[in-house]
ROPABA-248685 format. One record per residue: x, y, z of N, C-alpha, C in turn; residue number from 1. Coordinates in pm, 1 decimal, m for minus. Last residue first. Layout:
BEGIN
ATOM         nu         nv         nw        cau        cav        caw         cu         cv         cw   nudo
ATOM          X          Y          Z          X          Y          Z          X          Y          Z    NUM
...
This chain:
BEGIN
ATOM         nu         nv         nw        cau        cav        caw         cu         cv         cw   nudo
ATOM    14158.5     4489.7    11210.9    14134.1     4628.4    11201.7    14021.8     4662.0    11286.8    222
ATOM    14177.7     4199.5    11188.5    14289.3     4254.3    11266.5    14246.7     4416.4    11282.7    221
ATOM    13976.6     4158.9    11015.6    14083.8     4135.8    10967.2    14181.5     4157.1    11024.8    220
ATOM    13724.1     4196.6    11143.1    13771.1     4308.6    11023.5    13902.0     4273.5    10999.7    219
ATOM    13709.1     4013.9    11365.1    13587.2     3998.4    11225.9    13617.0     4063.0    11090.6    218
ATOM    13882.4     4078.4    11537.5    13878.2     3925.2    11451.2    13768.8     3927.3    11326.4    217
ATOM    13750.4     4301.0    11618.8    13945.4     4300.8    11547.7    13910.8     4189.4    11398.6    216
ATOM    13572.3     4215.5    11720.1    13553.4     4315.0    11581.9    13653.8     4321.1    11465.6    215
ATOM    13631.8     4101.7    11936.1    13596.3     4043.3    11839.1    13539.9     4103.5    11738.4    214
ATOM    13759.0     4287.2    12073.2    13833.7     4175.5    11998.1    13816.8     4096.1    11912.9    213
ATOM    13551.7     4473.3    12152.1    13616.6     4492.5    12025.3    13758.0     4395.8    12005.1    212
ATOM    13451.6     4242.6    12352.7    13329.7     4271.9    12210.8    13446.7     4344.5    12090.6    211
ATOM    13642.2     4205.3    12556.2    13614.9     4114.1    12445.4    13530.2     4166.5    12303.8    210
ATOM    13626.2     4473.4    12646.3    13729.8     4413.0    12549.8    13700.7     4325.9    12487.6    209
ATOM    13340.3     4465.8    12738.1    13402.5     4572.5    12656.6    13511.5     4554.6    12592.1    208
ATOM    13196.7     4364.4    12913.7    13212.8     4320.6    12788.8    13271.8     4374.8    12721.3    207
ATOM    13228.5     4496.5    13173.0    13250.7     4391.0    13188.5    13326.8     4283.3    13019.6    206
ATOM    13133.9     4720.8    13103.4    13252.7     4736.3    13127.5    13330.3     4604.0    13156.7    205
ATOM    12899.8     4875.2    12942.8    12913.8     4722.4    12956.0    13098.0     4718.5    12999.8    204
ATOM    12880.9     5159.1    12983.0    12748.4     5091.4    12953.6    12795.7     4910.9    13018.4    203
ATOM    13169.4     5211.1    12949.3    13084.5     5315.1    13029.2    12962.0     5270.2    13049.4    202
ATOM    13305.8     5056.8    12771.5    13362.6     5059.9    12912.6    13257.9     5139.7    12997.1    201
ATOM    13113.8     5140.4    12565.1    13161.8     5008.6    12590.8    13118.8     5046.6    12698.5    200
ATOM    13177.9     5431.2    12495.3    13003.9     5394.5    12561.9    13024.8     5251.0    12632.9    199
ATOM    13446.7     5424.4    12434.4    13409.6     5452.6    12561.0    13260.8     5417.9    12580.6    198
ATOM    13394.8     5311.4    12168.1    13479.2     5203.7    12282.4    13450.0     5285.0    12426.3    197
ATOM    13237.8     5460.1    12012.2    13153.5     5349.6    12079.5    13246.9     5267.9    12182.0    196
ATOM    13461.2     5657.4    11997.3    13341.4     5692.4    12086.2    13217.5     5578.0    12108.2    195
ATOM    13680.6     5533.8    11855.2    13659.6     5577.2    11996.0    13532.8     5606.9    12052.9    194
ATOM    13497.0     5457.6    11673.8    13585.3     5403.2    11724.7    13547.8     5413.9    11829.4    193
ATOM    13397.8     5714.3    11507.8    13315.4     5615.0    11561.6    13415.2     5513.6    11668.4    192
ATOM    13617.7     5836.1    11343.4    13577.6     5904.4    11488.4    13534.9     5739.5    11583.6    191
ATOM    13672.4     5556.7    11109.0    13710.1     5691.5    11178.5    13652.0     5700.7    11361.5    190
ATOM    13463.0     5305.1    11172.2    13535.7     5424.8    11102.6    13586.2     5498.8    11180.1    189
ATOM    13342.7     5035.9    11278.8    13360.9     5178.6    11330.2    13524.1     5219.7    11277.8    188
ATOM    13023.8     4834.5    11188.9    13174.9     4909.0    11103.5    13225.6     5037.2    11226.3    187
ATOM    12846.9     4536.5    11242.8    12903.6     4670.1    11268.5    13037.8     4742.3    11248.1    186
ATOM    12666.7     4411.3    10960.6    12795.1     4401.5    11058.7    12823.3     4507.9    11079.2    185
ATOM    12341.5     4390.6    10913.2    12488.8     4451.3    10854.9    12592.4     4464.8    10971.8    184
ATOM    12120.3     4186.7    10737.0    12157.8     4210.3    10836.7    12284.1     4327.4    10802.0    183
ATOM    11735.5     4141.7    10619.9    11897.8     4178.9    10584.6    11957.1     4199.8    10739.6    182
ATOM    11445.9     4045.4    10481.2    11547.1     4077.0    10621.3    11652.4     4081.7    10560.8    181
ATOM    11066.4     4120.5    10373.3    11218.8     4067.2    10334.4    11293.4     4114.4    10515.5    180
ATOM    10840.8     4096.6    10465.0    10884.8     4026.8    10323.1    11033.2     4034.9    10318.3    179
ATOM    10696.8     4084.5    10808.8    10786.3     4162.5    10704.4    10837.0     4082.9    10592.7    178
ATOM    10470.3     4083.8    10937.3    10454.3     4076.0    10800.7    10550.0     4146.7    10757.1    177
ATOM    10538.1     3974.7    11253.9    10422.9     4112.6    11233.8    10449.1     4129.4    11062.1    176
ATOM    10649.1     3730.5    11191.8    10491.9     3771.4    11232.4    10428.0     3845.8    11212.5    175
ATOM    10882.5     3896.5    11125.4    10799.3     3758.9    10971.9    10649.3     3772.8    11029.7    174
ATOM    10957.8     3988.5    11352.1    10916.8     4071.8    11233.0    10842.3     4016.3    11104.3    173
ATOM    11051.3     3775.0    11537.0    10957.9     3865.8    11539.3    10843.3     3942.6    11423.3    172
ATOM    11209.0     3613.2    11342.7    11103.8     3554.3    11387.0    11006.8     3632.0    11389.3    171
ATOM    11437.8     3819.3    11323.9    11373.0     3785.2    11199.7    11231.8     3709.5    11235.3    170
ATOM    11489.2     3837.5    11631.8    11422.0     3956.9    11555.8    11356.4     3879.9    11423.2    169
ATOM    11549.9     3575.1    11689.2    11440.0     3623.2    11740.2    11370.4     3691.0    11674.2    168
ATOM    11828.8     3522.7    11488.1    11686.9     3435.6    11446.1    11546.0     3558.0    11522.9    167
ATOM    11944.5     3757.0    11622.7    11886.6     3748.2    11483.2    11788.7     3648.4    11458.8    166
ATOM    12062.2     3749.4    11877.3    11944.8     3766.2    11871.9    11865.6     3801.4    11713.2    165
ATOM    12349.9     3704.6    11854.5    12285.6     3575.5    11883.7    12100.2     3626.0    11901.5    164
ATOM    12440.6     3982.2    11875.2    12474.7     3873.2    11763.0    12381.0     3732.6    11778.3    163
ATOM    12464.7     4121.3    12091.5    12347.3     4139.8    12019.7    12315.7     3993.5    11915.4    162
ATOM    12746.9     4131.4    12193.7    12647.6     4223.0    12232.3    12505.0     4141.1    12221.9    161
ATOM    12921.7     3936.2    12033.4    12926.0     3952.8    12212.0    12830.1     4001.4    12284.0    160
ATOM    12945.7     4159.9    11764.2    12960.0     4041.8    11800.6    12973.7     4045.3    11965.3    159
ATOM    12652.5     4291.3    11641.8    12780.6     4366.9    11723.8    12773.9     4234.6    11758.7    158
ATOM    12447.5     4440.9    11367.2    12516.8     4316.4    11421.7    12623.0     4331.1    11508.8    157
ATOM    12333.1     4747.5    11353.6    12408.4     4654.4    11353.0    12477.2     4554.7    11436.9    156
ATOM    12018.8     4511.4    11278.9    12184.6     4626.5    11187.8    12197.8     4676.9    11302.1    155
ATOM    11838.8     4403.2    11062.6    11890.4     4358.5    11178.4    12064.5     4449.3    11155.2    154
ATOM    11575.3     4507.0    10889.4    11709.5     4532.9    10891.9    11781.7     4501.7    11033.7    153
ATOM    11269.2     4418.6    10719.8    11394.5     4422.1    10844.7    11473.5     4418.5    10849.4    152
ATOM    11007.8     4522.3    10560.5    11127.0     4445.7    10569.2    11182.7     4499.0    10692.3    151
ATOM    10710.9     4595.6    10357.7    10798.6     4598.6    10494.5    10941.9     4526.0    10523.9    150
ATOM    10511.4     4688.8    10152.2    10581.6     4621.9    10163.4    10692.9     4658.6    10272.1    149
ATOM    10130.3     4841.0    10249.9    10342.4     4909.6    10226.4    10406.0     4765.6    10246.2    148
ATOM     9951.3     4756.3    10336.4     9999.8     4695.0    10161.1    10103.0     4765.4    10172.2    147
ATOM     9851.4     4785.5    10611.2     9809.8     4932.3    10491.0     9859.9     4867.8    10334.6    146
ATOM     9980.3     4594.1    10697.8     9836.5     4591.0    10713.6     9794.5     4669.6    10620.6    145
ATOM    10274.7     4635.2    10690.3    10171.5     4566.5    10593.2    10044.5     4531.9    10563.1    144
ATOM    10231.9     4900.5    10901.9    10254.0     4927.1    10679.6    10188.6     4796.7    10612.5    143
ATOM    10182.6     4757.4    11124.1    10088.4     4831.0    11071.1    10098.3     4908.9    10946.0    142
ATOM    10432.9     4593.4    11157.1    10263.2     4554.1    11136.5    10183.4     4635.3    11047.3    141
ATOM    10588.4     4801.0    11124.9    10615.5     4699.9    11057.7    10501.4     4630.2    11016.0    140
ATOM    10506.0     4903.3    11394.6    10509.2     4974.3    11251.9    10536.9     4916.6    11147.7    139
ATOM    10563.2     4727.3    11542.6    10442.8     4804.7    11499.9    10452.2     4836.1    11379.3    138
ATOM    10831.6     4713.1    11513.1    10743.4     4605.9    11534.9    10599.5     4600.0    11487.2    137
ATOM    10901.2     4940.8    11686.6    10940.7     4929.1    11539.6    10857.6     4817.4    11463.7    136
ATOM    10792.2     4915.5    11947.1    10723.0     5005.1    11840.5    10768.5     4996.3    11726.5    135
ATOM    10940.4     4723.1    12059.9    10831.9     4661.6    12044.4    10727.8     4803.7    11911.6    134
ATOM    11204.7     4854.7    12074.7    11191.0     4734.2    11958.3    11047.4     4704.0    11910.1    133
ATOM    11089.6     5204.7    12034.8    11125.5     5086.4    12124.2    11132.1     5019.7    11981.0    132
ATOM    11264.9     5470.7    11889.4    11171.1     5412.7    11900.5    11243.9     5298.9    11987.3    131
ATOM    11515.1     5666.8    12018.7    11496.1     5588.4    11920.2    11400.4     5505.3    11946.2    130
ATOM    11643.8     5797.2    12223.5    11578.7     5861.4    12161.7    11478.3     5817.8    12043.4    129
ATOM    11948.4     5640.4    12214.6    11869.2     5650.2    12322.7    11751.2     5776.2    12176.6    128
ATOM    12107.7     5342.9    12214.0    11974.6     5408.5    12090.1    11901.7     5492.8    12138.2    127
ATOM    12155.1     5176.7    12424.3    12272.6     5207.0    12289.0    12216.2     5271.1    12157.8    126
ATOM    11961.8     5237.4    12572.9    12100.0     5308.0    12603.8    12190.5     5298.4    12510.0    125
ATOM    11729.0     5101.5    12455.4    11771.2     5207.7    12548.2    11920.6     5298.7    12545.3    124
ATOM    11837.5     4849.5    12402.4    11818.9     4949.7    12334.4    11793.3     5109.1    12337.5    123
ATOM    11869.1     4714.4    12678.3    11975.0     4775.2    12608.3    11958.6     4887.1    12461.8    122
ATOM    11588.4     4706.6    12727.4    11693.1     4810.2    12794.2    11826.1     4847.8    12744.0    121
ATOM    11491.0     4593.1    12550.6    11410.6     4748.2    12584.1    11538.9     4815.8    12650.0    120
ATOM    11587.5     4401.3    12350.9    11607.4     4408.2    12457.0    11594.1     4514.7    12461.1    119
ATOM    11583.5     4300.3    12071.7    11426.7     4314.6    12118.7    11446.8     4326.7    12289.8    118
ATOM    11796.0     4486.9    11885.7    11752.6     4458.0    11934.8    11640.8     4450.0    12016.3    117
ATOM    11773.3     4639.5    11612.3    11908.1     4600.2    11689.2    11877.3     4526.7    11812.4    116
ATOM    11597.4     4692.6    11333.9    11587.1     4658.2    11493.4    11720.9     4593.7    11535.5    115
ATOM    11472.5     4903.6    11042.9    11613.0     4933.8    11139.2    11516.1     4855.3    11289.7    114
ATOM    11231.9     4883.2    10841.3    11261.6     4884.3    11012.3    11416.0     4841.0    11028.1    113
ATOM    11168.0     4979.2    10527.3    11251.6     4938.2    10638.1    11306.8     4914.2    10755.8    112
ATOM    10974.1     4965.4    10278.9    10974.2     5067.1    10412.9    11126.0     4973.9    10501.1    111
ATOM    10895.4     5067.2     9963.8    10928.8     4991.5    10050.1    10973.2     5030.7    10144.5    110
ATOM    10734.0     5189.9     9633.5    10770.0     5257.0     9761.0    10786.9     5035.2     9839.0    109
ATOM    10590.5     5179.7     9448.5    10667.7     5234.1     9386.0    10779.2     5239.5     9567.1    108
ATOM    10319.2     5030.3     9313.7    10451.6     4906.9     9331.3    10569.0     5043.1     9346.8    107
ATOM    10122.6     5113.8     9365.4    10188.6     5168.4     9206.6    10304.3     5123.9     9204.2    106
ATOM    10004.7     5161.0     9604.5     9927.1     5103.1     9513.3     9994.4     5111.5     9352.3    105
ATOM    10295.3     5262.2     9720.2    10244.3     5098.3     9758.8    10184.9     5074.3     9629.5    104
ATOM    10169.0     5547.6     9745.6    10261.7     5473.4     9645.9    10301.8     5317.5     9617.3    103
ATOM     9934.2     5515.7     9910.7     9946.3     5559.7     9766.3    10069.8     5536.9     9656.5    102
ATOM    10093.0     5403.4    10133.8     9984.3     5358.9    10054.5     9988.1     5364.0     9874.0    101
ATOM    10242.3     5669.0    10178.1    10288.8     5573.0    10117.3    10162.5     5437.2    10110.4    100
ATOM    10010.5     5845.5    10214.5    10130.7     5891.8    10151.7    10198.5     5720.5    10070.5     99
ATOM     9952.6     5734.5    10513.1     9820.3     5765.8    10362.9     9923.9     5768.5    10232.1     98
ATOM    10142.7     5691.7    10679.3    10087.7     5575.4    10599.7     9954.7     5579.5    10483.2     97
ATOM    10287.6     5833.5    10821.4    10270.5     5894.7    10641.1    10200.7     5782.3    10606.5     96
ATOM    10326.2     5758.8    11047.5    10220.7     5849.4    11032.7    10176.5     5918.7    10865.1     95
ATOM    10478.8     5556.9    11052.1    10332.1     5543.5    11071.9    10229.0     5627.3    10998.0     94
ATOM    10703.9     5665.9    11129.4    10699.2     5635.2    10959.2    10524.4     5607.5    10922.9     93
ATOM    10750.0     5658.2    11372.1    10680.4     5799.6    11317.5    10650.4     5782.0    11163.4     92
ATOM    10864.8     5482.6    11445.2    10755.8     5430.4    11468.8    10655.6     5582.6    11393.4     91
ATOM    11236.4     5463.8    11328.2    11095.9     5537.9    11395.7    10990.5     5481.6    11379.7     90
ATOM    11403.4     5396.0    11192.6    11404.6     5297.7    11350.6    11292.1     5377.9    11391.4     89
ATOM    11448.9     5327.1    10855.2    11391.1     5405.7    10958.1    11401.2     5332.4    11063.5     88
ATOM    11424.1     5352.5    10533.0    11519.9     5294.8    10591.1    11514.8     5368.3    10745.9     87
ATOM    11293.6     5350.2    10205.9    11304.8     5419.3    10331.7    11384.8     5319.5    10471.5     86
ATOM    11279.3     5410.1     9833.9    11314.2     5306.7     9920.9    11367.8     5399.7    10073.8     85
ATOM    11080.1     5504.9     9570.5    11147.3     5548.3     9691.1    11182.9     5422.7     9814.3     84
ATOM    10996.1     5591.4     9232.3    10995.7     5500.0     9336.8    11122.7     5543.6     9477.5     83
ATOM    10701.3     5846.8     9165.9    10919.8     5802.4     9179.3    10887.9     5706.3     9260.0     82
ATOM    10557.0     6005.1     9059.4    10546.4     5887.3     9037.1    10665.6     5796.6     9052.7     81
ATOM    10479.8     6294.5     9134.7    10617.9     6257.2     9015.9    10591.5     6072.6     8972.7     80
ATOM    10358.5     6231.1     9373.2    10315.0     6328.8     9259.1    10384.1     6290.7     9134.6     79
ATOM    10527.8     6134.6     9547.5    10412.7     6040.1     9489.6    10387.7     6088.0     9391.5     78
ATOM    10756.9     6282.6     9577.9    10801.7     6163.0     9503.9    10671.5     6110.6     9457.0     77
ATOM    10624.4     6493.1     9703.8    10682.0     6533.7     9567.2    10709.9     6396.8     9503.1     76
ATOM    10522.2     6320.6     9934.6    10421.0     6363.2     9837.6    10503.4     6452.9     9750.1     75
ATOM    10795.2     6261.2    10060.2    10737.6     6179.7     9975.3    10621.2     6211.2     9905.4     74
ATOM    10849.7     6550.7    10123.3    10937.9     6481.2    10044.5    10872.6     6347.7     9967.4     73
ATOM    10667.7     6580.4    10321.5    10671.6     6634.9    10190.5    10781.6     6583.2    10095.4     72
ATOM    10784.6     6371.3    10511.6    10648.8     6359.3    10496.7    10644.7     6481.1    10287.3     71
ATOM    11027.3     6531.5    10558.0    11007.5     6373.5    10501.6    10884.0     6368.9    10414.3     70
ATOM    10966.2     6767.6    10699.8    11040.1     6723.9    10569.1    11017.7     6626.3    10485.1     69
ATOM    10857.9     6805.8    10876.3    10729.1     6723.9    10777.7    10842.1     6740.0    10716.2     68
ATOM    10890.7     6941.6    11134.0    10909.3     6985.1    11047.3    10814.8     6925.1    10935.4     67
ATOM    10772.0     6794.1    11380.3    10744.0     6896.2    11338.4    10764.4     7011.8    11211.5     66
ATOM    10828.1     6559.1    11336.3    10746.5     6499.0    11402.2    10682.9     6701.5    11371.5     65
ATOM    11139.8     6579.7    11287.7    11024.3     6535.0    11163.7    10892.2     6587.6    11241.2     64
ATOM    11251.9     6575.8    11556.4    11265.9     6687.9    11447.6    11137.2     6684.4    11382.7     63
ATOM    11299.8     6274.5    11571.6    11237.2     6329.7    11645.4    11174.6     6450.8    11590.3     62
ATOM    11360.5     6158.4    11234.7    11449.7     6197.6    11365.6    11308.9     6244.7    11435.7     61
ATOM    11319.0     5999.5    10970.9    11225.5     6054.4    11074.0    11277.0     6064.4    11219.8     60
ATOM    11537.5     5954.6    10846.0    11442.8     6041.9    10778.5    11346.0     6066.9    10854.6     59
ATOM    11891.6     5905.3    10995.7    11730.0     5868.7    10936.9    11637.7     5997.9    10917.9     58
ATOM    12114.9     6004.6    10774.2    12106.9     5963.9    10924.3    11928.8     5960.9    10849.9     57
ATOM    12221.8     5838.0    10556.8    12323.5     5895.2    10630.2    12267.5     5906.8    10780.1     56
ATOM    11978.5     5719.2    10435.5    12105.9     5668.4    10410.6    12226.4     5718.5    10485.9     55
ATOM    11695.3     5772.7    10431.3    11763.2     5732.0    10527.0    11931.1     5686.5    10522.1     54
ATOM    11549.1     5683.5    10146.2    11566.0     5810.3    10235.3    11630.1     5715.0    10352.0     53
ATOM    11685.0     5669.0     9771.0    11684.9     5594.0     9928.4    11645.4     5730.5    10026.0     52
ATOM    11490.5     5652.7     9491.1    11586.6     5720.5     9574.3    11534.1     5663.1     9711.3     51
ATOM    11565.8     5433.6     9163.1    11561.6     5429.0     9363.2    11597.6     5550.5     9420.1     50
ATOM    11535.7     5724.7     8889.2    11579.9     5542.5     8983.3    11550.4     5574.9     9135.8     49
ATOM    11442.1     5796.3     8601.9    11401.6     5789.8     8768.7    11470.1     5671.5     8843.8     48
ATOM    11641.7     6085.1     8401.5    11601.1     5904.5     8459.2    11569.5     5911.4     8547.2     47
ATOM    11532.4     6404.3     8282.3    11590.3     6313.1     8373.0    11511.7     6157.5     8382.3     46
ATOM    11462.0     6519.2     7990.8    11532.1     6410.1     8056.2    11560.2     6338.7     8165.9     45
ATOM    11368.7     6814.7     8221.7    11424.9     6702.9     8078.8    11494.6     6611.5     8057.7     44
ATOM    11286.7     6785.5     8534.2    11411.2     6848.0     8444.4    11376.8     6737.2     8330.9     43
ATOM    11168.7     6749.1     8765.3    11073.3     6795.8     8660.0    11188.1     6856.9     8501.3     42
ATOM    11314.2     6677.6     8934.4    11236.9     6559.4     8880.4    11191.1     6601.5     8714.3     41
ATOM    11420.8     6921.0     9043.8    11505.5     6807.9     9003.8    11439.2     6728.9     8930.2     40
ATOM    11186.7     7047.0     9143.4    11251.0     7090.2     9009.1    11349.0     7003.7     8970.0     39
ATOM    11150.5     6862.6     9345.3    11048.9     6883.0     9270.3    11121.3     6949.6     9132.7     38
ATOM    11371.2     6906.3     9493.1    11375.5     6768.1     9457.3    11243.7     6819.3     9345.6     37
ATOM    11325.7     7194.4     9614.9    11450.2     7140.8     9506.2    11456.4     6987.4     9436.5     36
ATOM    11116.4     7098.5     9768.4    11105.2     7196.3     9614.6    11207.8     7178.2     9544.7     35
ATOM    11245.0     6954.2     9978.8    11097.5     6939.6     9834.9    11055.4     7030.8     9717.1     34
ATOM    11442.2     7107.0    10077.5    11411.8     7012.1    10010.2    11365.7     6951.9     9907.9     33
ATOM    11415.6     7366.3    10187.1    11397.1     7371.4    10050.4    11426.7     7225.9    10014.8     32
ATOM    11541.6     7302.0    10458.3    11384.1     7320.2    10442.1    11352.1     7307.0    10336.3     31
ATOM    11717.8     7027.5    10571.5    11696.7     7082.1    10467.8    11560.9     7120.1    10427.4     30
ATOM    11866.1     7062.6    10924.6    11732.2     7043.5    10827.1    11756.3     7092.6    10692.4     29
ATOM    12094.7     6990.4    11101.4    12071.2     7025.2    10987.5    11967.5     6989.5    10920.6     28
ATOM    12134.7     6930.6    11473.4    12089.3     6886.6    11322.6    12061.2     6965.3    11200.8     27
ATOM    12294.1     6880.8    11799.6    12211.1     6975.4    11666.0    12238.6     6899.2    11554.7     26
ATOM    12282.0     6700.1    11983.1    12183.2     6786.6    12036.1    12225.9     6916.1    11941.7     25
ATOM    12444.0     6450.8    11873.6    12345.6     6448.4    11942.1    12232.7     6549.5    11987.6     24
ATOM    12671.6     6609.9    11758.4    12546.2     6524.0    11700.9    12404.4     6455.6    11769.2     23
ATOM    12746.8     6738.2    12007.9    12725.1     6796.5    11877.8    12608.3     6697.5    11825.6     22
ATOM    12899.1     6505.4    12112.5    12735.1     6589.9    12191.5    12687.6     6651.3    12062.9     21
ATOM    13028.7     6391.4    11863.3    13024.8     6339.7    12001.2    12881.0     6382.6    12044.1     20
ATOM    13176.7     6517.7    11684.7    13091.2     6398.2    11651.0    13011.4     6299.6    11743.0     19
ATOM    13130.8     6857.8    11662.6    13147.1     6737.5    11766.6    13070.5     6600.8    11716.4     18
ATOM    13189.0     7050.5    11387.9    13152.8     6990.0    11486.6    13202.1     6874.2    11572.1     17
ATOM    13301.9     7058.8    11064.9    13354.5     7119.7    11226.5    13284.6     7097.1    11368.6     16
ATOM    13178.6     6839.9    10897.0    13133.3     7033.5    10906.8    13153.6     7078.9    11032.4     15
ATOM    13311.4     6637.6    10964.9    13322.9     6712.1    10866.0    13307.1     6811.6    10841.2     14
ATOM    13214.7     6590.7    11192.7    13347.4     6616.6    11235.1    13354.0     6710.2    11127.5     13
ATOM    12945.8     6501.0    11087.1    12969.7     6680.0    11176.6    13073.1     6665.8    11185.7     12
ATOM    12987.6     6265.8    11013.8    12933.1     6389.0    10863.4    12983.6     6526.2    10963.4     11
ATOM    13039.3     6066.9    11184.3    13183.4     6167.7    11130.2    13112.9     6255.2    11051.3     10
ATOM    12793.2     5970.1    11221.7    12888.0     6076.0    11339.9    12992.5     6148.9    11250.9      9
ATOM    12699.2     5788.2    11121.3    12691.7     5932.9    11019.1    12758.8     6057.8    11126.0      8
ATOM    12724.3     5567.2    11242.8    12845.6     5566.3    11084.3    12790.8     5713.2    11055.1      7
ATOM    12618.3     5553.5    11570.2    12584.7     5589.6    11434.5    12716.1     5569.7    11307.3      6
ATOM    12648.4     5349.6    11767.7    12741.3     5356.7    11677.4    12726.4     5424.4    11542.0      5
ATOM    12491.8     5499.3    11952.9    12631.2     5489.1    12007.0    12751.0     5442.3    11912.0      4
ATOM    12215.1     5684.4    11851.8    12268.0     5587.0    11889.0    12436.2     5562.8    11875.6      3
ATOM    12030.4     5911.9    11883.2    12203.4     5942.6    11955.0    12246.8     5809.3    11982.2      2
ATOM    11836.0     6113.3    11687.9    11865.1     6003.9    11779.4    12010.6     6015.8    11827.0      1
């Protein structure tokens, strides 16, 4: 995806890239994944706790749709009997819904819709590549229809932008059967800064100072 405030932009500054186009048009697959997570599990001793998928950038990028990383990643976690917590703006999470079922039926798995907003167009452009609101929605429907426990992540919260459409989304998503909601205030680190202050001036030029004045005011002056 190539949304405008990812937090995982700086991982490519890190490995010499552009946190800019770079991230947007290349990605790092891990093919040996599932096998390395499979001998990870299968070690002596090891404790099982939460593993999160989606924590840096999401687990079903466009990519997925041909690789199956993911998708094998969670039949090593079903096999093993691991619990797994997922965190996604794709409507592609759909498609493992045999996969996670199966873990559903063993209390071991929870799904997460990432929605920033139920505006098509602005989501559009501040998410470009990224399921619609109305398909995250879906998919939300259609896990609790399957018994995948569902939830919503209203993230992230951008004051001026978006901020006043949380009751909607939480409304939305309680319909289509989500059990839990969370929200998360928008953070720009490092790189991120600059490069969501130009999408600003370049998308909303009208809103563009006020919105990071009121970021100033939210982070303490920072």
């Amino acid at each position: 995806h190539g949304c405008a405030y990812c937090y995982a932009r700086p991982t490519h500054a890190f490995l010499g890239l552009s946190p800019g186009q770079d991230f947007e048009s290349r990605i790092y697959a891990k093919h040996d994944a599932p096998s390395q997570l499979a001998l990870e599990l299968a070690k002596p001793g090891y404790q099982p706790r939460m593993i999160a998928l989606g924590t840096n950038t999401d687990p079903y990028q466009p990519v997925e749709r041909r690789l199956e990383l993911t998708r094998d990643i969670l039949s090593v976690l079903s096999d093993f009997h691991h619990p797994v917590g997922i965190v996604t703006k794709s409507y592609l999470v759909t498609r493992d819904i045999d996969v996670l079922s199966s873990l559903a039926e063993r209390n071991l798995v929870k799904v997460i819709l990432s929605v920033t907003s139920l505006d098509r167009e602005l989501s559009r452009r501040l998410e470009p590549r990224a399921s619609t609101p109305a398909k995250r929605l879906d998919a939300i429907r259609e896990l609790s229809a399957a018994g995948i426990p569902a939830g919503v992540n209203f993230a992230p919260v951008i004051p001026a932008l978006n901020e006043t459409e949380l009751e909607a989304i939480f409304e939305a998503a309680s319909e289509a059967g989500a059990v839990e909601a969370g929200y998360i205030l928008l953070r720009l680190p490092l790189e991120i800064k600059v490069l969501f202050e130009e999408w600003l001036h370049l998308h909303l030029p009208d809103r563009a100072d006020h919105v990071m004045s009121r970021m100033r005011d939210m982070h303490g002056g920072r």
